[in-house]
N, C-alpha and C positions, 0 to 999 in steps of 0.2 A: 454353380458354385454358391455355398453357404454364404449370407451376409455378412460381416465381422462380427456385429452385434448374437448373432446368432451361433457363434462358435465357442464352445468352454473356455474359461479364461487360461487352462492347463494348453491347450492344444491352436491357441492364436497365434498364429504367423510359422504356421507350421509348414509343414513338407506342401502347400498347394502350390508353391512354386518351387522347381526344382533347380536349384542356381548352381551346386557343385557334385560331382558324383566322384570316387573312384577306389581305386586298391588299395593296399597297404600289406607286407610280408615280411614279418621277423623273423629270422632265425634263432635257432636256441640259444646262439650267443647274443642277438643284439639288445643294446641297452634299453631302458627303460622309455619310454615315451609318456609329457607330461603336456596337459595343455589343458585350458581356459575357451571352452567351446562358446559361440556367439552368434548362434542360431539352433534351433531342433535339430537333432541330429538322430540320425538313424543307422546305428552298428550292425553286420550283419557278419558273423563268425564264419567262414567258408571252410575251413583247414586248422588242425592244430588245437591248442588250449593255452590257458596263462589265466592271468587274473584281473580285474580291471578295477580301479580303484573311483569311486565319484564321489568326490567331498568328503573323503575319509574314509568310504564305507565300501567295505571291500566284496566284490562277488567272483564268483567262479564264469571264466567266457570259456565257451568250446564250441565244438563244429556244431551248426546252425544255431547259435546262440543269435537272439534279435533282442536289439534296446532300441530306446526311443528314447536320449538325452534331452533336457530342456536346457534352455540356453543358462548361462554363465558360470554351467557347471565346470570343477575342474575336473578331470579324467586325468588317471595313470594306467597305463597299458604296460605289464608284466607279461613278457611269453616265456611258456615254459622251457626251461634250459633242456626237455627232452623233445619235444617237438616243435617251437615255433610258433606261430600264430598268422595265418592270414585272414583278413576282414574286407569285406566293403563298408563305405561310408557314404549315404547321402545328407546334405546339407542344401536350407533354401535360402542362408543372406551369410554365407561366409565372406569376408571380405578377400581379396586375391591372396596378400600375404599369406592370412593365414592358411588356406587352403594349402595354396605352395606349399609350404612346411608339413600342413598335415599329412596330406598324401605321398609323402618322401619317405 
């Protein structure tokens, strides 16, 4: 494993520890999802499309769509009212709450 010193200031305390993983599936009705991420995060599009919004700025998420969130960003997760959206998400210093909530 890299030294800290030795690691880009962009990419420190990143995924080398791997502290939360899991699912997430919206349906085309369900509401919007908003949150304040608190570690790297790593999004991975499996199913479906929608939109996903980080600190204002809005992109297109669809199947195998892959991000690499840095922490304190906020996220809004838009699924589209015709198909839905599922994702995986890993995370390496989420705290419990939040994870709870995220992957509900």
């Amino acid at each position: 494993m890299p030294q800290r010193e030795q690691v880009h200031p962009f990419l420190r305390d990143t995924l080398l520890d791997i502290k939360q993983s899991g699912k997430r599936s919206y349906s085309p009705d369900s509401p919007c999802r908003d949150d304040i991420l608190h570690s790297h995060t790593l999004l991975y599009c499996t199913k479906g499309n929608g939109e996903l919004i980080i600190d204002a700025s809005s992109s297109k998420m669809g199947r195998k769509t892959l991000l690499l969130i840095p922490p304190q960003m906020n996220i809004a997760i838009h699924p589209s009212p015709q198909q839905g959206l599922d994702y995986s998400a890993i995370g390496n210093k989420m705290a419990m709450d939040e994870a709870e909530n995220f992957f509900k």
